[in-house]
SEBADREN-752817 format. One line per 8 residues: number of its first residue (from 1); their letters; for each residue z, y, x of C-alpha. Coordinates in steps of 0.2 Angstrom, whole numbers. Each point is the difference from the previous one (the first is absolute). Layout:
REM SEBADREN-752817
NUM = A = Z Y X | ...;
This chain:
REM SEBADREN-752817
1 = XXXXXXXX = 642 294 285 | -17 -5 8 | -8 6 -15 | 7 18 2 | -5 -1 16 | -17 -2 -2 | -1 11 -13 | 7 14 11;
9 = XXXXXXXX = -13 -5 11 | -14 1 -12 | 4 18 -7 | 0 7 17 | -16 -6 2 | -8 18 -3 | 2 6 18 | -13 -8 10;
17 = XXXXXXXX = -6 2 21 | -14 14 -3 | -17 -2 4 | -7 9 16 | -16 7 -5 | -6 16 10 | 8 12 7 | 7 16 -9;
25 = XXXXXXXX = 13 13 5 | 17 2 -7 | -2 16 -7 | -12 -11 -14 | 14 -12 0 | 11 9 -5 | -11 12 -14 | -1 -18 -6;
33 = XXXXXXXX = 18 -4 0 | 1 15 -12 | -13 -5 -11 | 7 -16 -4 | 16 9 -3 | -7 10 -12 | -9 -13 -11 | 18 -9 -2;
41 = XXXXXXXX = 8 4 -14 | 18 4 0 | 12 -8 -9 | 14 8 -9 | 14 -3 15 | 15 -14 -7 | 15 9 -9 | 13 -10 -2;
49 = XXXXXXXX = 10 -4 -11 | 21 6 -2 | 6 -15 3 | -13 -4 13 | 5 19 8 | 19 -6 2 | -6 -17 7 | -10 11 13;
57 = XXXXXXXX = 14 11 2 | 9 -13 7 | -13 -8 11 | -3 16 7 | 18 2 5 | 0 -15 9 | -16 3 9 | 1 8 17;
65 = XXXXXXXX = -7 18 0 | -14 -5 13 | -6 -18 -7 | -14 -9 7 | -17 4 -14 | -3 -9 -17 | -13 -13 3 | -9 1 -17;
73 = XXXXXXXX = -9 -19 -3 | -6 -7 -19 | 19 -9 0 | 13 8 10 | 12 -14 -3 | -9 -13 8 | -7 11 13 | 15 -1 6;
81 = XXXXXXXX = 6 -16 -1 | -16 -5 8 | 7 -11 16 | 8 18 4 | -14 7 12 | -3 19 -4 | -20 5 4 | -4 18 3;
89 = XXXXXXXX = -14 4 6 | -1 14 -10 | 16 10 -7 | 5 14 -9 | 12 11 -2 | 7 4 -18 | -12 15 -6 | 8 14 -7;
97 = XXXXXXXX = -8 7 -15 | 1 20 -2 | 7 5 -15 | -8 15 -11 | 17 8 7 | 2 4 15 | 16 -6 5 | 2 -16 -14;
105 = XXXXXXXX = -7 -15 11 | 1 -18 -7 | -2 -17 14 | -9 -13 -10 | 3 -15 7 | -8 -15 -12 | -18 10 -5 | -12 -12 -12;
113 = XXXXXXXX = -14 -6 10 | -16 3 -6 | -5 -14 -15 | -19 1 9 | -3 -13 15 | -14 7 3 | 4 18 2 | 15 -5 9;
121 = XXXXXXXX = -12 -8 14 | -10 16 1 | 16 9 2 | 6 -13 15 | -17 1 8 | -2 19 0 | 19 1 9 | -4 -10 12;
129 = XXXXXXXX = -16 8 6 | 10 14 -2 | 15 -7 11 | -14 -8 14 | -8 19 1 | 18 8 1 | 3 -11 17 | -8 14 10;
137 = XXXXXXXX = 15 10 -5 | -14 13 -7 | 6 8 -16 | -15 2 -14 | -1 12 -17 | -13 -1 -13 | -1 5 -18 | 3 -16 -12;
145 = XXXXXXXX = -17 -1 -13 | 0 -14 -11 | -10 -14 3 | -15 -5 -6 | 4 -13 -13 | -16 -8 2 | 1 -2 18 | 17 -9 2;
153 = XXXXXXXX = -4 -10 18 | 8 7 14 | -13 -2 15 | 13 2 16 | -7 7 18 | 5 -11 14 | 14 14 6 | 5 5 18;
161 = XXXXXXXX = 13 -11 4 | 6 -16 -13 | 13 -6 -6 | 5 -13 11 | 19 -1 -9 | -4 -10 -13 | 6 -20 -2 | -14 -10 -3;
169 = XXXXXXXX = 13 -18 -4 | -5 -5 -15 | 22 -3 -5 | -1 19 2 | -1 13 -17 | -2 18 -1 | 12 11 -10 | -4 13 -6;
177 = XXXXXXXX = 10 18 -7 | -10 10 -9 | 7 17 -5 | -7 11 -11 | -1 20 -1 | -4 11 -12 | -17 13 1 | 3 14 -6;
185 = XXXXXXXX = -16 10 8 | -17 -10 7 | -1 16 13 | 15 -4 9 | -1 -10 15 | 6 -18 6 | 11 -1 17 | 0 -14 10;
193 = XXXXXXXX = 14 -1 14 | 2 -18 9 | 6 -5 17 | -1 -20 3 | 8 -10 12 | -7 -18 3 | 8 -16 6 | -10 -16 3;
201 = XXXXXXXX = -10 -4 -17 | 9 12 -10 | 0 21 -5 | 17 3 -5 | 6 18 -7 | 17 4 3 | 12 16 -2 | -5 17 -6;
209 = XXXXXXXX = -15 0 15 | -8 -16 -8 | 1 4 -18 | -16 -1 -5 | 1 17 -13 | -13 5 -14 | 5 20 -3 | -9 12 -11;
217 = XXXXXXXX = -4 17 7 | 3 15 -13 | 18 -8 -6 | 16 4 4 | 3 -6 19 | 18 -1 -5 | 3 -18 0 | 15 -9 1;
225 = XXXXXXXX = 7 -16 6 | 12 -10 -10 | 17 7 6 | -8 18 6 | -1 16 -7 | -15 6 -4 | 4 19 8 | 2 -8 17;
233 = XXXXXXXX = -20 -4 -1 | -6 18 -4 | -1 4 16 | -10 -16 9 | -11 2 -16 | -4 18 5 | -3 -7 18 | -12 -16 -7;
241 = XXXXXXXX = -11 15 -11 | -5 9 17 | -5 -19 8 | -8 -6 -13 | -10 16 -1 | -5 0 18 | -4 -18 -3 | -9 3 -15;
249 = XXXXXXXX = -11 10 9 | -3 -9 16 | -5 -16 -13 | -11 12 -11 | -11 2 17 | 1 -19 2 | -6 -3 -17 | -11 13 3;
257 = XXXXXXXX = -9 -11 19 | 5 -15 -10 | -16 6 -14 | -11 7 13 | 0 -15 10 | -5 -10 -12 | -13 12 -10 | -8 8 15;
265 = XXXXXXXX = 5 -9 18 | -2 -20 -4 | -16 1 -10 | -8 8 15 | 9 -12 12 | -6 -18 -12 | -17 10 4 | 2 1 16;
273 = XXXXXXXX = 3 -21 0 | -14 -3 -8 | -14 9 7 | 2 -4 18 | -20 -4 3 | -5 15 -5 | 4 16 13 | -8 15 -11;
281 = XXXXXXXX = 13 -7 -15 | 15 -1 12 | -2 16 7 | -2 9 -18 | 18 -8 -5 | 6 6 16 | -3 19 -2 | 6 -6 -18;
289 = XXXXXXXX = 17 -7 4 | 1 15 14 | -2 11 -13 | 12 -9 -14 | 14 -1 14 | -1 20 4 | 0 2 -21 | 16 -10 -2;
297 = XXXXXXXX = 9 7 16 | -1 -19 5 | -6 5 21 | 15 -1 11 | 15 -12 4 | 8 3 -17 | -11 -11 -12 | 9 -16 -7;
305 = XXXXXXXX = -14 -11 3 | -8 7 15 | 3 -17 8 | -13 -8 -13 | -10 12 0 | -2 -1 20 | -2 -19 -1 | -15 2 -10;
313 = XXXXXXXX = -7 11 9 | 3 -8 18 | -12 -14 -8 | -17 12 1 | 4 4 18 | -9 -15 8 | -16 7 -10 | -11 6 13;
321 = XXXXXXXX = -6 16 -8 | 5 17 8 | -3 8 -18 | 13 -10 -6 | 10 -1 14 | 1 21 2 | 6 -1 -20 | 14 -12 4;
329 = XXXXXXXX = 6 8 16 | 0 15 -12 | 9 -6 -11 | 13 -10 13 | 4 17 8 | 2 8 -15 | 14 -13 -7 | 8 5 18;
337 = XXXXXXXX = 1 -17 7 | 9 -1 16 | 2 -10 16 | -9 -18 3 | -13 5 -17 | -3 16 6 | -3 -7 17 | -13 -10 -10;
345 = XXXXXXXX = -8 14 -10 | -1 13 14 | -10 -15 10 | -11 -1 -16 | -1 21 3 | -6 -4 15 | -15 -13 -4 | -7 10 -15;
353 = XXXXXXXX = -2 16 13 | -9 -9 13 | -11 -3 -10 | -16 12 3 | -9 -5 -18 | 19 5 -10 | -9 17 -2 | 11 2 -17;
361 = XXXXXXXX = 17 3 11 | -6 17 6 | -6 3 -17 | 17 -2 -8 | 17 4 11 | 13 -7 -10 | 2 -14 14 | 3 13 13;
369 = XXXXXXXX = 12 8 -11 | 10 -17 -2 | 0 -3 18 | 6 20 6 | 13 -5 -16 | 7 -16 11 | -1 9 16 | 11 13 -8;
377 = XXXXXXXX = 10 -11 -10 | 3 -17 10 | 15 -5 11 | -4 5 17 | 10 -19 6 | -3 -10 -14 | -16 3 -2 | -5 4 16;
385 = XXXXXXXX = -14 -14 0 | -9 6 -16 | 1 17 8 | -12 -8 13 | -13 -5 -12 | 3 15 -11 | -4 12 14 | -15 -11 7;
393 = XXXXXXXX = -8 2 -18 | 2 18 1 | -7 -2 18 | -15 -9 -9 | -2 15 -12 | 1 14 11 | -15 -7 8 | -12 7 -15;
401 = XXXXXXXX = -2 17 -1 | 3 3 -19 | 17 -10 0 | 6 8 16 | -2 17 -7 | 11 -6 -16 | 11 -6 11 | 2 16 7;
409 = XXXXXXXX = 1 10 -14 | 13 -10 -8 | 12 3 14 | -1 -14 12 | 1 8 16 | 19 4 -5 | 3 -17 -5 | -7 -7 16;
417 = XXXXXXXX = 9 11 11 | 16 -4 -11 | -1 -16 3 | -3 2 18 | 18 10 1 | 8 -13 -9 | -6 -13 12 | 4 10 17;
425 = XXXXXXXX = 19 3 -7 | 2 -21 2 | 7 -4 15 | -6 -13 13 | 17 -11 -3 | -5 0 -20 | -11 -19 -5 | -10 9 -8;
433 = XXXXXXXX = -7 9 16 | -11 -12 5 | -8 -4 -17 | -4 17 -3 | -10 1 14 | -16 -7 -10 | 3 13 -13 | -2 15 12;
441 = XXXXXXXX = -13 -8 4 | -11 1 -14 | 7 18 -4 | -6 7 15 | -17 -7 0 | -2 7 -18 | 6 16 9 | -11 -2 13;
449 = XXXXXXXX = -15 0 -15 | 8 15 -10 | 0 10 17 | -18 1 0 | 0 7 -17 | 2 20 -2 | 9 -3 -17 | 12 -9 9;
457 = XXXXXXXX = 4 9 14 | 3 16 -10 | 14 -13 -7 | 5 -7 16 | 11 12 6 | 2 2 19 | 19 3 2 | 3 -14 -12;
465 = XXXXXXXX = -13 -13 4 | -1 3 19 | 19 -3 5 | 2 -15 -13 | -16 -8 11 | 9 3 18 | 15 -9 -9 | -5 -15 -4;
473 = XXXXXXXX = -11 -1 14 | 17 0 12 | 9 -9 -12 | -13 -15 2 | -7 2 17 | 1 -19 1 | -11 -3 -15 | -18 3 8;
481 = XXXXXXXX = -11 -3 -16 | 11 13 -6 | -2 11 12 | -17 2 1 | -1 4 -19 | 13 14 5 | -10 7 15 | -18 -4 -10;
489 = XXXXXXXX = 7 14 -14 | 9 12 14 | -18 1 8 | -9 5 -15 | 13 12 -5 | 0 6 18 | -18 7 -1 | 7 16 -14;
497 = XXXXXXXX = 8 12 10 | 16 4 -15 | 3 -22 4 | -3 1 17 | 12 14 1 | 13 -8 -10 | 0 -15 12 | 3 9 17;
505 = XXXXXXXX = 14 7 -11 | 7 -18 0 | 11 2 18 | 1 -20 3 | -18 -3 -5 | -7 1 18 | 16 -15 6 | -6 -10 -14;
513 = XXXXXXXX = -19 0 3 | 4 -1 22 | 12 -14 -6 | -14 -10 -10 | -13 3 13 | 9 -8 13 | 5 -16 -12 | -15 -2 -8;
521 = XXXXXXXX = -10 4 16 | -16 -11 -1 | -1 0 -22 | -16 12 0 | 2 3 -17 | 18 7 1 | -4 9 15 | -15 9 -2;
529 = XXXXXXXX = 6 8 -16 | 15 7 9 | -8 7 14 | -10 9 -15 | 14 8 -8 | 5 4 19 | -17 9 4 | 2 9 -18;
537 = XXXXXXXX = 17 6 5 | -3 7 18 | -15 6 -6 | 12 15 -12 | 8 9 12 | 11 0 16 | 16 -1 -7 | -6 -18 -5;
545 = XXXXXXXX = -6 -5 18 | 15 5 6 | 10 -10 -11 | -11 -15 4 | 1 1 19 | 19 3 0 | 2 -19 -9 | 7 -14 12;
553 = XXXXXXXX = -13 -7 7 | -16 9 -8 | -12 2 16 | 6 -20 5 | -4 -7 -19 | -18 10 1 | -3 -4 17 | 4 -18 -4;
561 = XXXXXXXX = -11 0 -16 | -16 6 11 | 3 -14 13 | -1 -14 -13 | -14 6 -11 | -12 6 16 | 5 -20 5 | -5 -7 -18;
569 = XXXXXXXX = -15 11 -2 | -7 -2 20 | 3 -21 -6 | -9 1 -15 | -18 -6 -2 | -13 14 -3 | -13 -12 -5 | -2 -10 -17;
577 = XXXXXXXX = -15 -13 -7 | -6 6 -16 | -5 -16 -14 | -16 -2 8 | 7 0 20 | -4 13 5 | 11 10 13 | 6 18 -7;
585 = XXXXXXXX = 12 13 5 | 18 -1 -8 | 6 13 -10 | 17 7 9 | 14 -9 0 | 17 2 -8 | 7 3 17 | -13 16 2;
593 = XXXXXXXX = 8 9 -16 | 19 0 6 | -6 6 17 | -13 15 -10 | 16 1 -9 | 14 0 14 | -10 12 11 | -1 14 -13;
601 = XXXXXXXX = 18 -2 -1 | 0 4 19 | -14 15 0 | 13 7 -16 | 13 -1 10 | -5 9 14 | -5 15 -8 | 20 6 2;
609 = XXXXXXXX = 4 8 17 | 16 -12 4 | -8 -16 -8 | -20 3 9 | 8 3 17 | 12 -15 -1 | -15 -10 -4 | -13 9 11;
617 = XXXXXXXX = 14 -10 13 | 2 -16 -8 | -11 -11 14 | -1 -18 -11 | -7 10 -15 | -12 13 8 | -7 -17 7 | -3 -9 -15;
625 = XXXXXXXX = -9 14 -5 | -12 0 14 | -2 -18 -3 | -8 2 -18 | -11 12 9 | -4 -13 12 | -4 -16 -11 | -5 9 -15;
633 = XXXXXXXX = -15 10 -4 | -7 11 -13 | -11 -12 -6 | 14 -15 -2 | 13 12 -9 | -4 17 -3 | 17 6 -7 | 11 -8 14;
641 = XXXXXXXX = -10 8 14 | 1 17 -8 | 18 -3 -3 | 5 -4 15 | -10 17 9 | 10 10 -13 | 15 -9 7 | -5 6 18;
649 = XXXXXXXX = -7 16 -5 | 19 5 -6 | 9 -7 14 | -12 6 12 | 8 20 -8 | 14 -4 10 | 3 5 20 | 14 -11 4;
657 = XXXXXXXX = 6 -7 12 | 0 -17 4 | -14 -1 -14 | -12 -16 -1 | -14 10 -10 | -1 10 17 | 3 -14 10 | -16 -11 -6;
665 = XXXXXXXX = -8 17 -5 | -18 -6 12 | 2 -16 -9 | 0 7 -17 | -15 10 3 | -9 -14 6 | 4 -8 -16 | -5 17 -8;
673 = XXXXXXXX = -19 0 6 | -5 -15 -13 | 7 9 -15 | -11 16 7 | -14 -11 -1 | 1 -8 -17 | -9 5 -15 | 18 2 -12;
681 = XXXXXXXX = 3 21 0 | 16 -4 -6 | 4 -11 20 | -8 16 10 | 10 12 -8 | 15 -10 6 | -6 -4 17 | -3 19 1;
689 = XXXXXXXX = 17 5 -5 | 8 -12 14 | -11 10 12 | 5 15 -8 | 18 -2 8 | -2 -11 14 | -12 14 6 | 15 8 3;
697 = XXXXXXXX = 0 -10 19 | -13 3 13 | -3 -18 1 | -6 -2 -17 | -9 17 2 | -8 -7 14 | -4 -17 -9 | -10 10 -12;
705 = XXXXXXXX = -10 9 12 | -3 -14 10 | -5 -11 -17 | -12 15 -7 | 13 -3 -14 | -2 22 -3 | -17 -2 -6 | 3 -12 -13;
713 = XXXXXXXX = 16 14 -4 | -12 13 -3 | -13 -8 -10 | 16 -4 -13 | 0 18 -3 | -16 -2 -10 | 8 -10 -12 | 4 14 -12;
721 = XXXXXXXX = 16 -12 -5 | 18 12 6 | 7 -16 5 | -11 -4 11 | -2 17 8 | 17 3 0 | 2 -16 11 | -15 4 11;
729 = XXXXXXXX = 6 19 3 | 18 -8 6 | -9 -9 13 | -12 14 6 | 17 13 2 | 6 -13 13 | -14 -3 9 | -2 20 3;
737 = XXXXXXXX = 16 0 7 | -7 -5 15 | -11 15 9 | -12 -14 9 | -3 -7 -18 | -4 16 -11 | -19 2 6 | -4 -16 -14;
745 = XXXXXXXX = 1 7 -16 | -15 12 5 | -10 -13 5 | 1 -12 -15 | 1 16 -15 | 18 -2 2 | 3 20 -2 | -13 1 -16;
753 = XXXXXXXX = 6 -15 -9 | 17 7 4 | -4 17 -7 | -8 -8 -17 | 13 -10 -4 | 10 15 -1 | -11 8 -10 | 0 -16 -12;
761 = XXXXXXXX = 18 -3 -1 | 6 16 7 | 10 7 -19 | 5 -17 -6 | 8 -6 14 | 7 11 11 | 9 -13 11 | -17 -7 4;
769 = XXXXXXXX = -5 20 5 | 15 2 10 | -4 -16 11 | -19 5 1 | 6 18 5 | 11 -9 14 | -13 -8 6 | -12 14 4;
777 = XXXXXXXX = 14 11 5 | 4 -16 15 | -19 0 2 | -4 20 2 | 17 2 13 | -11 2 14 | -15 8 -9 | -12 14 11;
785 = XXXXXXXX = -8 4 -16 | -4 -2 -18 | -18 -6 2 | 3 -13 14 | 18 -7 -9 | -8 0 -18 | -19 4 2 | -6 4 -17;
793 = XXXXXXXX = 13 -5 -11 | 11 15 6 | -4 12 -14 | 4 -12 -12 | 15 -5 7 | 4 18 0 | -3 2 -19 | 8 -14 -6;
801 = XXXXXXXX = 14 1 10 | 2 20 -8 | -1 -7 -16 | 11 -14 0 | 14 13 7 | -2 9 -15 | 16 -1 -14 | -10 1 -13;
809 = XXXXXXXX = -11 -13 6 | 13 -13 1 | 7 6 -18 | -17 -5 -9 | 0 -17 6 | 16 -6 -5 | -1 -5 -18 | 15 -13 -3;
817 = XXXXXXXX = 19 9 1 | 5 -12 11 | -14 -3 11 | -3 17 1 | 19 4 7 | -2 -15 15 | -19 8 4 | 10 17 2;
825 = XXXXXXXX = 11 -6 11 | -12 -8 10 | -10 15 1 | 13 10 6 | 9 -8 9 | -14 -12 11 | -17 6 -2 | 2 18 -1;
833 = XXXXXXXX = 9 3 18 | -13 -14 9 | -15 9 -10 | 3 19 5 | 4 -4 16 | -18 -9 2 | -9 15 -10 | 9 13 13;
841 = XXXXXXXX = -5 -10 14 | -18 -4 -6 | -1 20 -6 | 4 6 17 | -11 -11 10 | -15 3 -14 | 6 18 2 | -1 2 21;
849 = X = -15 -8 -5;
């Protein structure tokens, strides 16, 4: 009985633990599986005998219908009297053998084993690399082709998952059932259907589920079970045909990766390995594998070994090598990594475009079309952090010229603002509020770059762009980095009148910017840029300045901005030491451009009836204004002065009551002398203008007579400038007002300089004629005669006043449409009365005469 034993041992010695060697995929497994297959030689199956039939016959009928499988070992006898422990670690249900006819099947249940050892162990090998590759519940076809009979080693790839049911106790056996089937047709293909279950140490394959099931495709699929008839299977087979052919196919593409893998993909990655010294090589096997991965439809999620492939190349990463780097990220974005790696490969973007010697990016835009892809494409809340990188990169690009005009023509205006909306619709309850905070920042400051590019703006519509900007910037009030991103591209857009336009179209943008100015009162930064778009806005039209001043609070917020700056800038040192100690004078302060800022704010606003007269009585501002007037002069800050005389000049329009211009009127002319005497045109004028309305009062008019201040007004009116005349001519109607005052324009040349500027000007501005016609007309009201009024300008006057009466005349010189239908008016409806009625009264006097 030992003896049997150990022979039983012995000749079950052919199944040996297989050797791990490298690894390999199953779809070779299996092709290998087949081959073996093929080379065995089928043995004629056992017919018995008629005595052995009856003996059978009546085994069979004592036999339950659902017995346990027929281990098959060298001596079944003993097998089973071996200390009665049953070992199956692999079993198999009978095979059934198909007939030539298709409804004769035959069970075999005692087959004749193979007489070879050797082939048998080639057989047992093959099935269980076959069995380990199955585990994956993956289900492979392949055509069987022989062997190779000279090449009869089976080299096994170290598959995905092992076997980890096999017993490796040394008092254990395999046993083995090998079934055999007939070929009738090498074309037709071999199906492989297993699902395993394991327990502890070992795979057991139980019921119809577990049978491990060799089938050939192109055969009847009626087969029947001992007890069954084989009708009853017609239908499932027709069911099994339309699987197996959508599995056929889905394999077939496997197969298909499975060859170009390892033709086209590993050679380039073992390349990759091995040349990691040298950069020029790396970069060449990049574009290779790039261009290999395209070729085999291998980019995206959907490759089977994009994990391996990924590993590798997260090796090259740490090279420091923008070249290589762009390449990788390439091809990173490409295979449509996501979350923390594409956090990693965005920051990688970001490096290899800060670089200003990467002169190759702008030459080639596929990484910008990758990125525009992931902002497209990428999870808004998953991948909300590589969206911050991703957009800084495209920040980075839009920097150079060439890539920001790609950028623009590949639609990325529409992505941007997209983006945008997508970002407003999330509510300030969401979690992911707060973290997308960062990424509007980076994709407003790219706006804020595009919005100085004409391209651009031609994309960047107003009604789209404009209201999406006010949205966020109310949304996110409490975010001030934000913020000033937000306001930095509202003031740039504010400067084109179709932006502009669109913004005063946003009803609550005026709460939001009077609501930031008084959070973020002392950030100079913020606050200078909204007091732009401020002075942009009021600067359009009255229906704006009106819906400024009505705001809660508007006149307080300004007011309240003016105090606080004239503090900071009256605080703030005005000297500096150069590098070699020396004591210069400091350019203007930050403080000094919100206030040239905040006051044209106020001189825009004035120019509406309601809002100028309001302001004209608003004590605390009309003070601040004189202040700046006071401490500052032309020489320290040109802009602010001049500002701020504009600002008086407008307020000073307004007879009010109660008004403070009127009030401090001495006081501002006071303050008006130093600008008369600068050497800056641009200050006179102003000064003039101021003395233009507040001429208006006997005080001031008396001020200037008592100043000489009428002399320096009528030397202006050589300046040839309109302006300037214009101002000057405003002061001298005033002054002749006054009987006691009108003798001074013939002693300084006031009535000749008068009379040539009338002649200069006289067609092409006709509001300039009108006033100079007013003033003669107050001058000549009590005139004796021609001569001693006018002396020897009075036939000129008389010529020129004819022809400027004439229609035609006035017809020649208009040559624009437009300009020539206000000049009209003008003409008819301002200097024609005031101009006959001087030449009738100079005619009759010229006449008596």
């Amino acid at each position: 009985m030992q003896a049997s034993k150990t022979k039983n041992r012995r000749k079950a010695e052919p199944f040996y633990w297989l050797s791990v060697a490298k690894p390999r995929t199953s779809s070779e497994i299996v092709n290998e599986a087949r081959d073996a297959l093929k080379t065995v030689k089928t043995p004629r199956p056992f017919t018995p005998t008629d005595e052995q039939r009856k003996l059978s016959g009546s085994q069979s009928s004592r036999c339950p219908q659902n017995r346990r499988p027929v281990l098959f070992s060298s001596d079944s006898s003993e097998s089973r009297s071996n200390s009665g422990v049953r070992l199956s670690p692999l079993t198999h249900k009978p095979v059934v053998i198909i007939s030539e006819k298709k409804d004769e099947v035959s069970s075999v249940f005692h087959p004749t084993p193979p007489a070879d050892t050797a082939e048998l162990r080639k057989v047992s090998k093959a099935c269980k690399g076959l069995f380990r590759a199955t585990s994956l519940k993956d289900l492979f076809s392949a055509k069987v082709v022989p062997l190779d009979q000279n090449e009869m080693k089976l080299d096994f790839e170290e598959p995905t998952m092992m076997m980890n049911s096999l017993d490796r106790s040394n008092n254990n056996c395999l046993a083995e059932q090998k079934s055999y089937t007939s070929f009738n047709d090498e074309s037709r293909q071999l199906i492989c259907n297993e699902h395993t279950s394991r327990s502890g140490s070992e795979v057991s394959m139980e019921g119809t589920p577990g049978n491990f099931s060799l089938q050939l495709q192109g055969e009847s699929d009626q087969i029947e079970e001992p007890g069954k008839k084989s009708s009853q299977l017609k239908t499932s087979g027709q069911k099994r045909r339309v699987t197996d052919l959508k599995d056929e196919t889905r394999i077939n593409e496997w197969e298909e990766e499975d060859f170009f893998w390892h033709t086209r993909i590993l050679p380039i990655l073992r390349e990759l390995e091995k040349r990691e010294d040298n950069i020029e090589h790396l970069c060449l096997a990049c574009t290779k594998l790039h261009q290999a991965l395209g070729d085999g439809n291998m980019l995206g999620k959907r490759f089977k070994r994009r994990n391996i492939l990924l590993k590798t190349l997260y090796k090259l990463v740490d090279i420091d090598s923008d070249p290589l780097s762009l390449k990788l990220a390439k091809i990173f974005l490409a295979m449509k990594v996501d979350e923390k790696n594409l956090v990693s490969i965005c920051k990688l973007a970001i490096k290899i475009c800060r670089n200003e010697n990467n002169y190759f990016i702008s030459q080639n835009d596929t990484l910008l079309d990758y990125l525009l892809q992931v902002l497209c494409n990428a999870d808004l809340q998953k991948n909300h952090e590589a969206l911050i990188y991703c957009m800084a990169a495209l920040k980075v690009m839009s920097e150079k010229e060439a890539l920001r005009l790609k950028m623009v023509s590949k639609g990325a205006i529409e992505m941007f603002l997209e983006l945008m909306k997508q970002i407003n619709n999330i509510k300030e309850h969401d979690t992911y509020f707060s973290k997308l905070g960062l990424l509007l920042v980076q994709l407003t400051a790219t706006l804020r770059i595009l919005a100085s590019c004409a391209q651009a703006r031609r994309q960047l519509s107003p009604s789209a762009a404009v209201p999406q900007l006010c949205v966020a910037l109310e949304q996110r009030s409490g975010d001030k980095d934000l913020c000033i991103w937000i306001v930095r591209v509202l003031s740039k857009l504010s400067t084109y009148n179709d932006f502009c336009a669109a913004l005063a179209d946003c009803s609550r943008c005026y709460i939001v910017f009077l609501a930031l100015l008084n959070k973020y009162q002392k950030q100079q930064d913020l606050v200078i840029r909204i007091i732009f778009i401020l002075g942009n806005l009021t600067a359009r039209n009255d229906q704006s300045r009106e819906q400024f001043f009505k705001e809660k609070g508007s006149v307080n917020t300004l007011t309240s901005l003016f105090q606080t700056y004239y503090e900071l800038d009256l605080n703030a040192p005005t000297w500096h030491h150069d590098r070699k100690g020396k004591s210069q004078p400091k350019y203007r302060s930050e403080a000094e451009d919100v206030l040239i800022k905040l006051i044209r704010v106020l001189a825009n606003l004035s120019i509406h009836p309601r809002v100028g007269a309001a302001l004209a009585a608003a004590h605390p501002l009309v003070g601040l204004l004189v202040t700046v007037l006071e401490y500052k002069s032309v020489d320290d800050c040109k802009e602010l002065v001049i500002n701020a005389a504009t600002a008086i000049n407008n307020l000073s329009y307004y007879q009010v009551e109660n008004s403070a211009v009127q009030e401090k009127q001495l006081h501002i002319a006071e303050m008006l002398l130093t600008l008369l005497m600068s050497d800056n045109m641009d200050a006179v004028v102003e000064a003039v203008r101021v003395f233009g309305n507040l001429s208006q009062h006997h005080e001031i008019r008396d001020f200037i007579m008592q100043k000489k201040i009428y002399k320096f007004v009528i030397a202006l009116l050589d300046s040839k400038d309109r302006e300037v005349c214009f101002a000057a001519c405003g002061v001298l109607l005033n002054l002749t007002v006054d009987e006691n005052k009108q003798a001074f324009l013939m002693e300084e040349g006031g009535i000749g300089k008068l009379i040539d500027c009338l002649q200069d000007f006289g067609p092409a501005d006709w509001q300039l004629s009108c006033l100079i016609c007013k003033t003669l007309w107050n001058y000549s009201e009590n005139m004796a005669s021609t001569a001693s009024c006018f002396g020897g300008s009075t036939n000129t006057l008389l010529m020129l006043l004819t022809a400027l009466l004439d229609e035609e005349v006035e017809l020649e010189c208009s040559l624009d449409k437009a300009i020539k239908a206000c000049q009209r008016v003008y003409w008819e409806r301002e200097f024609k009365p005031v101009a006959a009625k001087l030449l009738d009264r100079i005619q009759s006097h010229h006449s008596s005469n």
